[in-house]
C-alpha positions in Angstrom: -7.5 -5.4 0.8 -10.9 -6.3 0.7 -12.2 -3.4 -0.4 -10.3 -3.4 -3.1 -11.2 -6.7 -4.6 -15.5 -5.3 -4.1 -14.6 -2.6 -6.5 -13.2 -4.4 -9.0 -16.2 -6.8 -8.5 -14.4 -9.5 -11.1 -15.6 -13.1 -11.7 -14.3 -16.4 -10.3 -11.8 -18.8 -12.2 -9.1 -16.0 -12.9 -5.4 -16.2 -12.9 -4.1 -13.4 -10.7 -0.6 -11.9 -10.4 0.1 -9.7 -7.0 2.6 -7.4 -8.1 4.8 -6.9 -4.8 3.2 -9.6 -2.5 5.5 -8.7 0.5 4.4 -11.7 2.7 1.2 -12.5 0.7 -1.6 -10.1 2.4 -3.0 -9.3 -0.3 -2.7 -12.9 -2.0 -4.6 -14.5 0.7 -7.3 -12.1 0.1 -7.7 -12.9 -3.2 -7.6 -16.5 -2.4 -10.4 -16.1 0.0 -12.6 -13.8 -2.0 -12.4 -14.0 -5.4 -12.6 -17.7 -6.0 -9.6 -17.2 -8.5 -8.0 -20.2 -11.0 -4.4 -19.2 -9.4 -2.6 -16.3 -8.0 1.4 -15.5 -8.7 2.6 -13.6 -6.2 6.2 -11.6 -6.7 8.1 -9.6 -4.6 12.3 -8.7 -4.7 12.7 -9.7 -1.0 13.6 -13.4 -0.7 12.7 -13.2 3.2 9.1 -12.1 2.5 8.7 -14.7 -0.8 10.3 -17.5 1.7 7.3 -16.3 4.3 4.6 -16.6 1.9 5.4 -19.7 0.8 5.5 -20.9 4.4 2.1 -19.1 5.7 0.0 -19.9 2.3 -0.4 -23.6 1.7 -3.2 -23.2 -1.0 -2.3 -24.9 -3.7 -3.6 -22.4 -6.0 -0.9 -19.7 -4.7 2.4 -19.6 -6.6 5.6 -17.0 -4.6 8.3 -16.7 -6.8 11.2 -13.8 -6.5 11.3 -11.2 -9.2 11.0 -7.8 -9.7 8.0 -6.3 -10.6 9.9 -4.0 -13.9 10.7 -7.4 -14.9 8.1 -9.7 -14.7 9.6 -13.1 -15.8 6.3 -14.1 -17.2 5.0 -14.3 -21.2 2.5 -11.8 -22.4 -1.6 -12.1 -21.7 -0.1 -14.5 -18.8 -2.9 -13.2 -16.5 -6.7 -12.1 -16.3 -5.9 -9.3 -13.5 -2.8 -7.8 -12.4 -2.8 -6.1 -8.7 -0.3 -4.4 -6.4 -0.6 -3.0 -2.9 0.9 -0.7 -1.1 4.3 -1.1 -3.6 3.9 1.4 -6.5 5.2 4.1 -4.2 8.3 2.3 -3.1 10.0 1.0 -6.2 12.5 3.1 -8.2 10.6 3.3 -12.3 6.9 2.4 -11.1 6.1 4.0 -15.2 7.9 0.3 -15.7 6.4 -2.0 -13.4 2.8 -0.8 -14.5 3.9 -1.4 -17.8 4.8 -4.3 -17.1 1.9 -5.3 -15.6 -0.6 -4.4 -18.5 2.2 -6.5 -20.6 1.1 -9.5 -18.9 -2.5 -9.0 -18.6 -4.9 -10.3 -21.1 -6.8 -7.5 -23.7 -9.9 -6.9 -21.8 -8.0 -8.1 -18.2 -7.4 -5.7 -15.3 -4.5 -3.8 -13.9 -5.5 -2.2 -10.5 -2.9 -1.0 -7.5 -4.0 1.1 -4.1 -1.4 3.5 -2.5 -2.2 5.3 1.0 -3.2 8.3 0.1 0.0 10.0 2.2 -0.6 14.0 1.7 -4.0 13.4 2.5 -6.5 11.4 4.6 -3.7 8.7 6.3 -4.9 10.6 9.3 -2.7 8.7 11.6 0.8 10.0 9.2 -1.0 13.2 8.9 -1.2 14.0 12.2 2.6 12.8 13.2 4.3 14.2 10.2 2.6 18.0 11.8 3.3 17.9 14.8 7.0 16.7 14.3 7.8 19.1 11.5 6.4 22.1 14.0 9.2 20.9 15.9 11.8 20.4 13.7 11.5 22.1 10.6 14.2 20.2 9.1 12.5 17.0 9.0 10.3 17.9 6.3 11.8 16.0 3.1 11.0 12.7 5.7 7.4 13.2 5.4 5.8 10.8 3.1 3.4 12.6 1.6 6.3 15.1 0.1 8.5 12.4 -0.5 5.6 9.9 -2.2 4.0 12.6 -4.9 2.1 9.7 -6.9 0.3 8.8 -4.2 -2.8 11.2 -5.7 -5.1 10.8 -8.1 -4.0 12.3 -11.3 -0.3 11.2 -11.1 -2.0 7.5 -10.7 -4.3 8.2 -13.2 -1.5 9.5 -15.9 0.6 6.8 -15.0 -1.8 4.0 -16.0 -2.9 5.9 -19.3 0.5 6.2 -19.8 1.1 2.3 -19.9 -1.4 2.0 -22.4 -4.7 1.3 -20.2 -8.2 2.4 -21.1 -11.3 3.2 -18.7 -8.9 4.1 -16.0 -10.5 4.9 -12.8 -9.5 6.5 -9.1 -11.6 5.7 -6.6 -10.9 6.9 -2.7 -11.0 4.0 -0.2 -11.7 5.0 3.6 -10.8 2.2 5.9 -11.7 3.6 9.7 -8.5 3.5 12.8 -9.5 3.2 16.0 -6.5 3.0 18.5 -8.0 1.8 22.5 -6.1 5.2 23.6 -2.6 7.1 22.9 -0.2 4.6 24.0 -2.2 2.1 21.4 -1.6 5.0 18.5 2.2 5.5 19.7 3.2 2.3 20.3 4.0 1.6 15.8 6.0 4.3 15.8 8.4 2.6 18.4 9.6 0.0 16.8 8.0 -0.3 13.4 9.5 0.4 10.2 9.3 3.4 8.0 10.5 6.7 8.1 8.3 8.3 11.2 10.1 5.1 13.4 13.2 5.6 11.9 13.1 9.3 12.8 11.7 8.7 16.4 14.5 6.4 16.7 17.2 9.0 16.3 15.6 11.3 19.3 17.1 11.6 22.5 14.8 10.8 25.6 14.1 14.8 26.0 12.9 15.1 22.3 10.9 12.2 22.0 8.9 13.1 25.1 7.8 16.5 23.6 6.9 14.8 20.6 5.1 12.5 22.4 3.2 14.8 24.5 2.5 17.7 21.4 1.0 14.6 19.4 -1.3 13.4 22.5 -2.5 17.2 22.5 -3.1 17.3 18.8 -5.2 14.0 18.1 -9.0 13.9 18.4 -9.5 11.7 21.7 -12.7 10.8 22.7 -14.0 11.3 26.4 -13.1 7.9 26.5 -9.5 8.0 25.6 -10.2 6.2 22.2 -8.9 7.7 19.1 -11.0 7.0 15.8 -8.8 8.4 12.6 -9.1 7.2 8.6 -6.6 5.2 6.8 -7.3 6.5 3.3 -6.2 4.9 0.1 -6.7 5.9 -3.3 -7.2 3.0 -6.1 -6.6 2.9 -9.4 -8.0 0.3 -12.2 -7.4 0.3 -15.7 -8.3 -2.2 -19.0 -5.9 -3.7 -20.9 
């Protein structure tokens, strides 16, 4: 996220680690933009590790499978540790923030953004309403009960926790705009995650009145457009 990297406004020549690379987003970012020494990318998945290596020929990018509670890496191995979009989904994240201020130099960085679920990921927001109007019982599915740390004072305990000082939160807005409804409906289709996984399990009936509550509940403009915010909330700490 490039946001992200213009916050933490940090010099060139650094060795990176991306804490949960997935299929190196975030790596190629910091490739691009922050002029770094090298960047380690991690991630538990073999598939998206076996992607990264395929999509990112820089020779200054390194993929290797691990988990990020056990970084298989010596202490004050990197300048700045990162993670995106992965501190939510593994089991421990108290350990894998510890283990990423293990790694990191004294005086490196250890920053990670998390969609800020409960909140201002409009386009979640507005699904996770209208389907729980319907269906009561398909509360515990909506991410921002299920996700809790994904707010500023759980992030902010959990790096002073792990030993970090100057820890910060900062809010970052990214803007949505979806051409019309079927452009905003179409993820939840075939996608991942549980709002497609739920809409899987509807019958034709359902998923048409969930279709049709959620086209009356979003803000379209005159011109069938829909502009929502993706927020995330970062979090930056010293080692």
């Amino acid at each position: 996220m490039r946001e992200l990297l213009t916050w933490l406004q940090l010099p060139g020549d650094l060795r990176w680690l991306d804490a949960g690379c997935g299929t190196g987003a975030l790596s190629s970012v910091i490739l691009e933009r922050a002029a770094p020494r090298r960047v380690v990318g991690i991630d538990p998945a073999g598939g998206f590790v076996a992607y990264a290596r395929a999509h990112q020929l820089d020779e200054r990018a390194i993929f290797v499978t691990a988990d990020a509670r056990a970084l298989p890496f010596p202490a004050k191995a990197f300048d700045a540790a990162v993670a995106g979009l992965m501190l939510n989904f593994i089991p421990q994240p108290s350990i894998a923030v510890q283990e990423m201020a293990r790694v990191t130099r004294p005086d490196g960085v250890v920053a990670v953004y998390v969609w800020d679920y409960a909140g201002e990921m409009q386009m979640m927001h507005h699904f996770w309403d209208v389907a729980t109007a319907l269906d009561p019982d398909i509360a515990q599915l909506d991410e921002g009960r299920r996700f809790p740390l994904c707010q500023p004072e759980p992030l902010s305990a959990l790096f002073r926790f792990a030993g970090l000082r100057s820890v910060d939160v900062q809010a970052i807005d990214v803007p949505t705009h979806f051409q019309d409804f079927d452009d905003y409906w179409l993820p939840f289709l075939g996608g991942q995650g549980s709002a497609p996984s739920y809409v899987a399990t509807l019958g034709e009936e359902q998923r048409a009145r969930l279709r049709e509550r959620l086209r009356t509940s979003l803000p379209i403009a005159p011109d069938g457009s829909i502009d929502l915010i993706a927020r995330a909330w970062a979090v930056r700490g010293m080692r």
